[in-house]
C-alpha positions in Angstrom: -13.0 -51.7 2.3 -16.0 -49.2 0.5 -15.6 -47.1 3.9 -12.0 -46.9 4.0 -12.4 -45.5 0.7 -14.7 -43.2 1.4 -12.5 -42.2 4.0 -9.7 -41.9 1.3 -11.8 -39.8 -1.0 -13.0 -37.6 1.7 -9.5 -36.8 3.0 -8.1 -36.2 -0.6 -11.0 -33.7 -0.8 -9.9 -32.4 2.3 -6.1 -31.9 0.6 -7.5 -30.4 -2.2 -9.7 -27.9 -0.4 -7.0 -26.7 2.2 -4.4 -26.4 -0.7 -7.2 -24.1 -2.1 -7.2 -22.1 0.8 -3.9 -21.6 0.7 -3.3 -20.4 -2.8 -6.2 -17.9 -2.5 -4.8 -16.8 1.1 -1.4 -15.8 -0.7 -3.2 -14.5 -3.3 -4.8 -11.5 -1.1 -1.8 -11.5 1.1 -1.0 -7.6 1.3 1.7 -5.8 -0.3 5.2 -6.6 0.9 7.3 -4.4 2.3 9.9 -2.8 -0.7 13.6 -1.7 0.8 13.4 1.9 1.3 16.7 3.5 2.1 18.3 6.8 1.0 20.6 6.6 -1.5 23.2 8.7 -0.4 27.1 7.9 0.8 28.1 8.6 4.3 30.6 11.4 5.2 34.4 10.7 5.2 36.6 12.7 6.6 38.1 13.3 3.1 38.6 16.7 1.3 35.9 17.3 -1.1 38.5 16.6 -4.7 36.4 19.1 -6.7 38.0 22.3 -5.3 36.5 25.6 -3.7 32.8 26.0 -4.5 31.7 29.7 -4.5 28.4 30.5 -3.1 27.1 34.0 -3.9 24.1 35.8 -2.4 21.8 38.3 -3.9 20.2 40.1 -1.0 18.6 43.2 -2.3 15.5 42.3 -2.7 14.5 43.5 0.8 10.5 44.5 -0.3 10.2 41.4 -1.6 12.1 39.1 1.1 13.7 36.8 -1.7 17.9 36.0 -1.4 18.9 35.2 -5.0 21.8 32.5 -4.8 24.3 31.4 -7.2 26.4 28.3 -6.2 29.4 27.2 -8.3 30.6 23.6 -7.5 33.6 22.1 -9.1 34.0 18.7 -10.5 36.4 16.3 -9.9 37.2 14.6 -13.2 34.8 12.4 -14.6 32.1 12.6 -12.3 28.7 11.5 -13.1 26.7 12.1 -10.7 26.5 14.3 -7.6 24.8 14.0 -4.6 23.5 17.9 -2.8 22.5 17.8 0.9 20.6 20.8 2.4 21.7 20.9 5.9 19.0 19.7 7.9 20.3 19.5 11.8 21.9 22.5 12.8 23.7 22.2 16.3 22.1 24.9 17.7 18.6 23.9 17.3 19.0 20.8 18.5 16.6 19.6 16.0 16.5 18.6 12.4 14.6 21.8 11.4 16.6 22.6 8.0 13.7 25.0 6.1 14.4 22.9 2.4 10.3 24.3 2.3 12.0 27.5 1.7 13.9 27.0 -1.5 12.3 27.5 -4.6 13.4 28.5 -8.8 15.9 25.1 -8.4 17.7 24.7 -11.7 20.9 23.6 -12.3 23.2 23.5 -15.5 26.5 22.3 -16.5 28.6 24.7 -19.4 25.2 26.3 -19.5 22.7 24.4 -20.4 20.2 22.5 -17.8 21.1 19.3 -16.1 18.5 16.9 -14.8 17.7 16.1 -10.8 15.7 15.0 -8.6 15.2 14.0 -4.6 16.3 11.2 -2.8 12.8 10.0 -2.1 13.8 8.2 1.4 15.8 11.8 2.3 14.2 14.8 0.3 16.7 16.7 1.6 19.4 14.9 -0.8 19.4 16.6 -4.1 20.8 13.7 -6.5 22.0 15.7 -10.0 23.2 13.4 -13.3 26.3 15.1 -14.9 27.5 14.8 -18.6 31.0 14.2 -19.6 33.4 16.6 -19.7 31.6 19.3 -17.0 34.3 21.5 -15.4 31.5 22.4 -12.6 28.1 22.4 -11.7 26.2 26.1 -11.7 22.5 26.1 -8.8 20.7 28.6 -9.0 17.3 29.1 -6.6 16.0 31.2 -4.0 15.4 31.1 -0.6 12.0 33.0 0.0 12.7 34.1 3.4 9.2 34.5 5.9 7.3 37.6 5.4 5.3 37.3 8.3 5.9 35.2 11.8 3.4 32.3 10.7 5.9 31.1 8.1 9.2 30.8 10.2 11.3 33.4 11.6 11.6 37.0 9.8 15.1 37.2 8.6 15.2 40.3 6.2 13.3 43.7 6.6 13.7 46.9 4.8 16.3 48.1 7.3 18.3 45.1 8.1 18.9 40.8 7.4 20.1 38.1 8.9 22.0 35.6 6.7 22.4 32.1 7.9 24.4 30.4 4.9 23.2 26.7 6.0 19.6 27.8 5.0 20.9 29.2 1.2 23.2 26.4 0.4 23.8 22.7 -0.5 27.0 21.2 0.3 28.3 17.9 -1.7 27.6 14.5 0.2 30.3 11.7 1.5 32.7 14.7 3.5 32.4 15.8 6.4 31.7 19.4 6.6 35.1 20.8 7.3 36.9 19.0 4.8 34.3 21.1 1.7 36.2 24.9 0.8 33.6 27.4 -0.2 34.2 31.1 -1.1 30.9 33.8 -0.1 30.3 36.9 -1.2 27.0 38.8 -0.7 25.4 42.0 -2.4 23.4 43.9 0.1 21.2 47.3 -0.6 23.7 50.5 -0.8 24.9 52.3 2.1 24.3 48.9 4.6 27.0 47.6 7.0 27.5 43.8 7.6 29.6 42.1 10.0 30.4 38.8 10.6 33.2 36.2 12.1 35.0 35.1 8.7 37.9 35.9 7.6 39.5 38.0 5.1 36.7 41.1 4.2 36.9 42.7 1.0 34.2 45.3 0.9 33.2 46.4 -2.8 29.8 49.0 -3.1 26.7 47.3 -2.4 29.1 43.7 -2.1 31.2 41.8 0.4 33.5 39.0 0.2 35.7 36.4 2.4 38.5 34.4 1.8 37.7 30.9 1.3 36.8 28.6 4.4 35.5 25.3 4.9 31.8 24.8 5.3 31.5 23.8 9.0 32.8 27.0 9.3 31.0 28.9 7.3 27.5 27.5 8.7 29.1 28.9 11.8 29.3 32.4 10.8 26.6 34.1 10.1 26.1 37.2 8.6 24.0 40.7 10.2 23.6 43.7 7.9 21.5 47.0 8.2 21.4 50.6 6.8 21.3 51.4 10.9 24.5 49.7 11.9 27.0 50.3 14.8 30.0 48.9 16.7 31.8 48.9 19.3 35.2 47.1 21.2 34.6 45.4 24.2 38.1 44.4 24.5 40.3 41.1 24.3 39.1 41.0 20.5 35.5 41.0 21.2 33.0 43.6 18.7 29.5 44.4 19.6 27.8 44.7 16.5 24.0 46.4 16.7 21.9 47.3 13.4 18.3 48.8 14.8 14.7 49.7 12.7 16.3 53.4 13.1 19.5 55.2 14.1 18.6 56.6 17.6 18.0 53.1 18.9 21.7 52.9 19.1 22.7 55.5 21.5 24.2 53.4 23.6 25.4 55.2 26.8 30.1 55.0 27.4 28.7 53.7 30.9 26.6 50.9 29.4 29.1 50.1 27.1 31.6 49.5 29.5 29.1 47.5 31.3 29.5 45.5 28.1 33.2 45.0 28.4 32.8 44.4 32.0 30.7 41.2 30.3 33.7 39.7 28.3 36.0 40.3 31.4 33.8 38.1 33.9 33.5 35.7 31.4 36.9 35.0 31.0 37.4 34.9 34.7 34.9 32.3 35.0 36.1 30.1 32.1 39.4 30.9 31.4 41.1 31.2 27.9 38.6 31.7 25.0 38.1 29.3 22.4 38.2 32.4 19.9 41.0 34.3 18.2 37.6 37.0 17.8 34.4 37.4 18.4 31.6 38.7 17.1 28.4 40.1 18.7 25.5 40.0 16.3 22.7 42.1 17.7 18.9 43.0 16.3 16.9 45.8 17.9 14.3 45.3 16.6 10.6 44.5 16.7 10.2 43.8 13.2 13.0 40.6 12.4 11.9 37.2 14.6 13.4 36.9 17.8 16.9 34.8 18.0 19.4 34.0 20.3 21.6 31.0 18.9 25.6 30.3 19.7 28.1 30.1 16.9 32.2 29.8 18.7 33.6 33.2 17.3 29.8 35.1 17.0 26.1 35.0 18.3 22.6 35.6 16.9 20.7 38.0 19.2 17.6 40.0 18.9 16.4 42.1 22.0 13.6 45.1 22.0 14.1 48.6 20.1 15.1 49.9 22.9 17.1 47.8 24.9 20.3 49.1 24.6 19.0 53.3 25.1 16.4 52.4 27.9 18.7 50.7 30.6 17.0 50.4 33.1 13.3 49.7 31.3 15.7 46.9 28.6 17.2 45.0 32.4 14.4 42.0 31.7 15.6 41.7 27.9 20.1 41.5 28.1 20.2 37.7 29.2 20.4 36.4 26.0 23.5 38.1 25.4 25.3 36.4 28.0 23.6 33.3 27.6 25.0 33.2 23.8 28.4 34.2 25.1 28.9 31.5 27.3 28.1 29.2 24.4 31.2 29.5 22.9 32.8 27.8 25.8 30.1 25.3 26.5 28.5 24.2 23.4 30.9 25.5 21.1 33.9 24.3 22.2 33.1 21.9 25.1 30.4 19.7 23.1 28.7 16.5 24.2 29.8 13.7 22.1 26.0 13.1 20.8 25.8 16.3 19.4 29.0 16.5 17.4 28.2 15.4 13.7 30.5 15.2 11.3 27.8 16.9 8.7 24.1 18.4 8.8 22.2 15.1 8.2 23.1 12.9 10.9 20.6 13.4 13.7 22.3 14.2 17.6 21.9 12.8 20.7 20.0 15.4 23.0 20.8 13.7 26.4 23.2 16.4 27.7 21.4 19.2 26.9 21.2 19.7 30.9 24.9 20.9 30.9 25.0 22.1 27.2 21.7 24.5 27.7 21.4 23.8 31.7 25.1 25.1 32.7 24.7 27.5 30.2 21.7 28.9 31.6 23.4 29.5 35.5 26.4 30.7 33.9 24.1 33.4 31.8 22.3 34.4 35.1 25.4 34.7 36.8 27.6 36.5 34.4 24.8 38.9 33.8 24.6 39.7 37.5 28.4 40.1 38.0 29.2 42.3 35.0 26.3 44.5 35.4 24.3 43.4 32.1 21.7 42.9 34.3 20.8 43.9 38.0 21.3 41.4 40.6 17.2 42.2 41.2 15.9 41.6 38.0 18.1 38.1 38.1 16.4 37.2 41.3 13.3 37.3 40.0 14.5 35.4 36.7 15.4 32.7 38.9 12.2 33.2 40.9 10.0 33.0 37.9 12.0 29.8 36.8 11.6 28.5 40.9 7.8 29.0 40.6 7.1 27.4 37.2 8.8 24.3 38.5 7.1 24.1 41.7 3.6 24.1 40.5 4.3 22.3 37.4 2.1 19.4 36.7 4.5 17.6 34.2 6.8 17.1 36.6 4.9 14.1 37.8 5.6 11.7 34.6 8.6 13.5 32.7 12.1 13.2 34.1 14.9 16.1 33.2 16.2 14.1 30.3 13.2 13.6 28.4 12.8 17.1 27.6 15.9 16.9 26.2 14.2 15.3 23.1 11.4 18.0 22.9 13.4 20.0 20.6 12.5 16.9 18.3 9.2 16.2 19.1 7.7 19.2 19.8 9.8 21.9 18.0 8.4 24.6 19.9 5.0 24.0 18.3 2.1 25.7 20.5 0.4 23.1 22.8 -3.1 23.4 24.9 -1.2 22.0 28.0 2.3 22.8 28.1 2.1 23.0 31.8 1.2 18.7 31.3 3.8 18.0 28.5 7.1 19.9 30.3 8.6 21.8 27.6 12.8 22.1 27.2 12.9 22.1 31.3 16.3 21.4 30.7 17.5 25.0 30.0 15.8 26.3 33.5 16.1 22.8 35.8 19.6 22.4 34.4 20.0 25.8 36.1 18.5 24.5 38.8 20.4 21.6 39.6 24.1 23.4 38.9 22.8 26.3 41.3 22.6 23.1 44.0 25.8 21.6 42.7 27.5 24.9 43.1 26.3 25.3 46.9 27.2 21.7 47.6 30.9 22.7 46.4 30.9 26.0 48.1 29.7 24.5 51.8 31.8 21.3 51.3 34.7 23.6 50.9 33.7 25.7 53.1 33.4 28.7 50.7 36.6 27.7 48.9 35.6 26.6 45.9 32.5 26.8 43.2 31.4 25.7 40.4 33.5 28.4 39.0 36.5 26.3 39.6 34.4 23.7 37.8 34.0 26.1 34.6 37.9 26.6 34.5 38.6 23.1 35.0 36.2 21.9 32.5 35.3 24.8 29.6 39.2 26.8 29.4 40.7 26.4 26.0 44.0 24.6 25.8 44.8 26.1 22.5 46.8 24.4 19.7 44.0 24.7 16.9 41.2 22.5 18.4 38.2 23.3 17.1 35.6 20.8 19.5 36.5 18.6 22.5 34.0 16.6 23.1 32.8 14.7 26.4 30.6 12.2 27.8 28.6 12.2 31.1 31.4 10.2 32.9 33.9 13.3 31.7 31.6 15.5 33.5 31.5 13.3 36.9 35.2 13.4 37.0 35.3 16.9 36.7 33.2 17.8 39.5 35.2 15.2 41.2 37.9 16.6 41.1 36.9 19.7 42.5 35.1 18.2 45.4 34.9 14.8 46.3 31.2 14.4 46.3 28.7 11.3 44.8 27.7 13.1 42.1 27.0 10.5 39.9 24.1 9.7 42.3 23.1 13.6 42.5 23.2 13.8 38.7 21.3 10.5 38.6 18.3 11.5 41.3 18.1 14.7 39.6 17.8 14.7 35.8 17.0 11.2 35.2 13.8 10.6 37.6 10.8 11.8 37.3 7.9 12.3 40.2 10.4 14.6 42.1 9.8 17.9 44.5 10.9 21.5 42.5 14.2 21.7 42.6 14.5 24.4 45.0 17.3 23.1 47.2 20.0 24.7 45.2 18.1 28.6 46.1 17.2 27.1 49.8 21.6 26.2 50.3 22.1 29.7 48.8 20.0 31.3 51.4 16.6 32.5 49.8 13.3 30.7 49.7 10.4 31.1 46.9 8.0 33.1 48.3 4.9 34.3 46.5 3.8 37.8 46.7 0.7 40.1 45.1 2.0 41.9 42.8 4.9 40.8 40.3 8.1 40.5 40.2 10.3 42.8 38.3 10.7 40.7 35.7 7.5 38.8 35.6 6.0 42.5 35.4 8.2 43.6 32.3 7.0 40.7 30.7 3.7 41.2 30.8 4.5 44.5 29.5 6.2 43.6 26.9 4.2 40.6 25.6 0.9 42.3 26.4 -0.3 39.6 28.5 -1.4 38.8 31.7 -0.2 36.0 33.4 -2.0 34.7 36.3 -0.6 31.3 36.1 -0.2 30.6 39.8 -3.2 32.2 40.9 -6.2 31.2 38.4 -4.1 29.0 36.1 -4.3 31.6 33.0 -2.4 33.7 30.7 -4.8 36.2 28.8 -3.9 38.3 25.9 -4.6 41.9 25.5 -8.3 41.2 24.9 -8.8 38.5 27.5 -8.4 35.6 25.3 -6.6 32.2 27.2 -3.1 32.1 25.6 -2.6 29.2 28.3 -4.2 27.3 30.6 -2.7 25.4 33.3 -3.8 21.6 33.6 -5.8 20.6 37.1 -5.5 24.8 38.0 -9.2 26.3 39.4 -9.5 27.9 35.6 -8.8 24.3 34.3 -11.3 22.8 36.5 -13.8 25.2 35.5 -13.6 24.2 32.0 -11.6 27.4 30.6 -9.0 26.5 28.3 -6.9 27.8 25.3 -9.0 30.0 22.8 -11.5 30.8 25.2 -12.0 34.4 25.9 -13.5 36.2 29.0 -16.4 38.9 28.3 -17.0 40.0 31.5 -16.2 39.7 35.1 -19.1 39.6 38.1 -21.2 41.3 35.0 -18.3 43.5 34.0 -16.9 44.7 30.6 -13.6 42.4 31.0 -10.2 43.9 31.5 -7.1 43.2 33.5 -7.3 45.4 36.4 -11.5 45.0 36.8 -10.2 40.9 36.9 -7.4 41.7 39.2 -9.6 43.6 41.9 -12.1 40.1 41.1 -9.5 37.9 42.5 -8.3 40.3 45.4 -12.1 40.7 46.5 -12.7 36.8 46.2 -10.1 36.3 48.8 -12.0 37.3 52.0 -15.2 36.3 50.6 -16.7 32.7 49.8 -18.8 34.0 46.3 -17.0 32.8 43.4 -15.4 35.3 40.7 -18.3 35.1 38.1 -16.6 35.0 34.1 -18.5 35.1 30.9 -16.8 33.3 28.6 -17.1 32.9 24.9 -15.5 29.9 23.5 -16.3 29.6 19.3 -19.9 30.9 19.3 -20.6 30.2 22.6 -21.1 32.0 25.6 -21.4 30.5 28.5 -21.4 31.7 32.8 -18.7 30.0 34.9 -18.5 30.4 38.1 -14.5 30.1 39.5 -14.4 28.6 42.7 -10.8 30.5 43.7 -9.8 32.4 47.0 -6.7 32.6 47.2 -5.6 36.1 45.5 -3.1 37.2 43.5 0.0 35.0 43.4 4.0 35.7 41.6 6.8 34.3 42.6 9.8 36.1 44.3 13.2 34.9 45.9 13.0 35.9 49.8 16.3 35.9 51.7 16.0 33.8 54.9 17.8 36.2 56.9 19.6 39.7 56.8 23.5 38.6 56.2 25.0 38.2 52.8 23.9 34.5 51.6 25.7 32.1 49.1 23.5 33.4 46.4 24.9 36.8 47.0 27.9 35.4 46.7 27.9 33.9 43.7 26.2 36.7 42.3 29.0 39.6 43.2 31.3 40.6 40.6 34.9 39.1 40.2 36.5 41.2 38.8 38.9 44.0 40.3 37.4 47.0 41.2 38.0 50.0 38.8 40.1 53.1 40.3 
């Protein structure tokens, strides 16, 4: 009995001490997880019941970069509270990349005096504003401080010309979609500028232009190029080529270049059939001093190209693809949208997975209708296509990142410089979309034995059936069928094997059906060379593994190439070559010498503050890559390359 209670005692102990534990466990339990979720309704496809908000922009302040914006919103009766979005996924960039970091002097007021707001603090892009009683309408007013130099986004105003993208000087009201919210712009440029742009209903004042009302889906789809060096030209079936410049003689633009122009528009509808455009806008930079752009809208499209492109023909060929690559988009992209990326505002994210036709088609299409309208010469395609060929062949990504993948770099990446992009794969599927409908279109053409094309793909697939559709969306099966139906093939499989494995070969069997192979030569291509001229580089990427600067400095370094081996990477820079000075051509005799000799190409390299010898263990010379046709007669390639068009008289 005295040990069994013992026993009792100690166990109630026990109870005691474990019940102990336990309360001073939860004690210093960590925090607990608070519900975090934005507070801000979802889209209906509802008009916005305030009325027609007018949204006017300032943009005279060209020293000083700064658009001043007034937005008026109406209110529906008794509303107390509003809810602002700032678009933050726009189509075209695939990516939610919205600059809200660019908006600045925020205040708004109601019958003049000040309101207060405040973020959504799960989605700082939602503006939330408390309204009194009895408002009529709600006044912002802010600025958008647009980048003054490249390191803070794209340059979008100079002292000769802007580029006014509304989505990135606006807010639009939350729970609509997009096209169901009226707004009104207007704009005040600097006197004595021209603007242009695809809306509606012009009413040019002095120093101020104005549109009819539209609805906001379209307005983020139309934006707006002004200069004091602006001119314009008709390409025909409602098409304008609109051009401002850093000065007026960059747009002598030659009557035989500007037909080649038309020529454009006319090959493109042959391809695709009936636009889905009533008119269409061509917005053009030349320019070296606003950021680069090329981005599709359906009745316009953002492009910049070089000074002079447009007066220098033959020395701009390397730099007019992104005018047909922007064209096309209004038929695939625009019009012709995969399901994932149609959104019925700017803050629900997309589904990149079809970015291989979206971007990929787009891509063939814009070397093919820049070859057959004369925007570029069949040549300097070739060796587009041939620079694409060779980065895929001797890519190193390829080995762990399938097609679709880098359809979400957009997302992850967004375009952010890497040490190894050669590693990572960047958006391959802009140039291996290419690749794979340049196979697809050869499969169709030898199946039918010359019959058909992917051309009869584009009609069947992209030609607008009219009626007021805006979008027609479609899905991966929609494109099967498609191609089906032109040519009874297992595509499914070929789509499969192609963009959604990883591990593969190049995809060079579209070029080898089409009668070429990738060959690699000494000296460069015509359009590898142009770009080296014009990005003051030199890229030696298949033959030592590097781009270098102007100074010698590694802009790039290719993973497992002999430089990469050696230990030179990104930020390094190269003193001196078999003990001399460095530059381009002394390097370039280096690598020719080391090829019929066993001594390795001795580089000085200075990486941070240190300097270092390495030797470079390469023989193999000076490599580009070109397209070679296997043969002397005309080739699928050529074929698909020649003009459609009836010959002019």
């Amino acid at each position: 009995m005295a040990m069994k209670r013992i026993w009792s005692g100690f166990g109630a102990a026990a109870l005691l001490f474990s019940t102990f534990l336990a309360t001073t466990a939860a004690a210093q339990t960590g925090p607990v997880a608070v519900l975090f979720t934005p507070d801000v309704p979802a889209p209906a496809d509802t008009p916005y019941p305030g009325g027609t908000i007018t949204l006017d922009v300032d943009a005279r302040d060209t020293i000083r970069g700064i658009f001043k914006v007034t937005e008026t919103i109406p209110l529906a009766a008794n509303t107390r509270r509003i809810t602002l979005l700032y678009p933050e996924w726009l189509q075209g960039n695939h990516a939610p990349r919205g600059p809200i970091n660019q908006i600045g002097a925020l205040k708004f007021t109601v019958g003049g005096r000040p309101v207060k707001w405040w973020r959504d603090p799960a989605d700082v892009f939602a503006i939330h504003v408390d309204l009194p009683g009895g408002g009529s309408e709600l006044v912002a007013t802010f600025v958008h401080t647009a980048p003054l130099e490249s390191a803070q986004g794209r340059i979008t105003m100079t002292q000769e010309m802007l580029s006014l993208q509304w989505e990135k000087m606006s807010f639009y009201p939350a729970g609509h979609y997009a096209r169901q919210i009226r707004v009104k712009p207007s704009v005040s440029l600097p006197e004595g500028w021209t603007a242009a742009a695809a809306l509606d209903g012009m009413a040019a004042a002095p120093g101020r232009v104005s549109w009819a009302d539209t609805d906001y889906e379209t307005l983020v789809d139309s934006p707006l190029l002004a200069g004091s060096n602006f001119r314009r030209w008709d390409l025909g079936h409602s098409v304008a080529f609109n051009v401002v410049s850093d000065s007026d003689d960059q747009l002598d633009l030659a009557p035989a270049n500007a037909a080649t122009l038309s020529a454009m528009i006319d090959e493109a509808l042959l391809i695709f059939g009936t636009p889905p455009f009533d008119r269409y806008e061509f917005l053009v930079s030349a320019t070296s001093r606003m950021g680069g752009i090329g981005l599709e809208h359906q009745r316009s499209n953002e492009s910049q190209i070089d000074p002079r492109t447009l007066t220098d023909w033959a020395a701009g060929d390397y730099d007019r693809n992104v005018l047909t690559h922007e064209f096309v988009h209004s038929w695939d992209g625009k019009f012709r949208r995969p399901a994932g990326l149609w959104a019925p505002d700017f803050r629900q994210p997309t589904d990149n997975r079809l970015l291989w036709v979206y971007e990929g088609q787009t891509q063939f299409w814009g070397y093919v209708l820049a070859a057959r309208s004369g925007v570029q010469s069949k040549q300097m395609v070739l060796d587009m296509i041939a620079r694409t060929a060779g980065s895929l062949a001797e890519e190193p990504g390829r080995d762990w990142r399938s097609v679709t993948d880098t359809t979400y770099d957009p997302v992850i990446d967004a375009r952010r410089p890497r040490p190894y992009t050669s590693l990572m794969r960047g958006e391959d599927y802009y140039v291996e979309g290419a690749m794979v409908w340049l196979e697809a279109d050869q499969i169709i053409r030898q199946g039918t034995k010359g019959a058909r094309g992917l051309d009869d793909f584009a009609k069947a697939f992209f030609s607008y059936p009219g009626g007021g559709l805006r979008q027609k969306t479609y899905t991966r099966d929609d494109v099967i069928a498609t191609l089906t139906s032109v040519y009874a093939y297992d595509w499914a499989g070929f789509l499969a094997k192609r963009i959604d494995e990883a591990g593969l070969p190049a995809p060079l069997a579209g070029i080898e059906k089409a009668g070429y192979k990738l060959v690699f030569r000494e000296e460069p291509n015509g359009y590898d060379k142009a770009r080296m001229a014009h990005d003051h580089d030199f890229n030696l990427s298949h033959s030592l593994g590097l781009v270098l600067d102007g100074d010698g400095k590694v802009t790039s370094s290719k993973w497992d190439s002999a430089a990469f081996k050696a230990g030179i990477v990104t930020g390094a820079k190269i003193i001196a070559v078999n003990d001399n000075p460095y530059s381009s051509d002394i390097l370039r005799r280096a690598i020719t010498s080391a090829k019929t000799g066993r001594k390795p190409i001795m580089l000085l390299i200075k990486r941070n503050e240190h300097f270092q010898t390495v030797p470079l263990d390469y023989h193999d010379g000076l490599r580009w890559p070109w397209l070679e046709r296997v043969g002397k007669a005309e080739t699928g390639l050529d074929r698909l390359l020649a003009p459609r068009r009836a010959a002019a008289p």
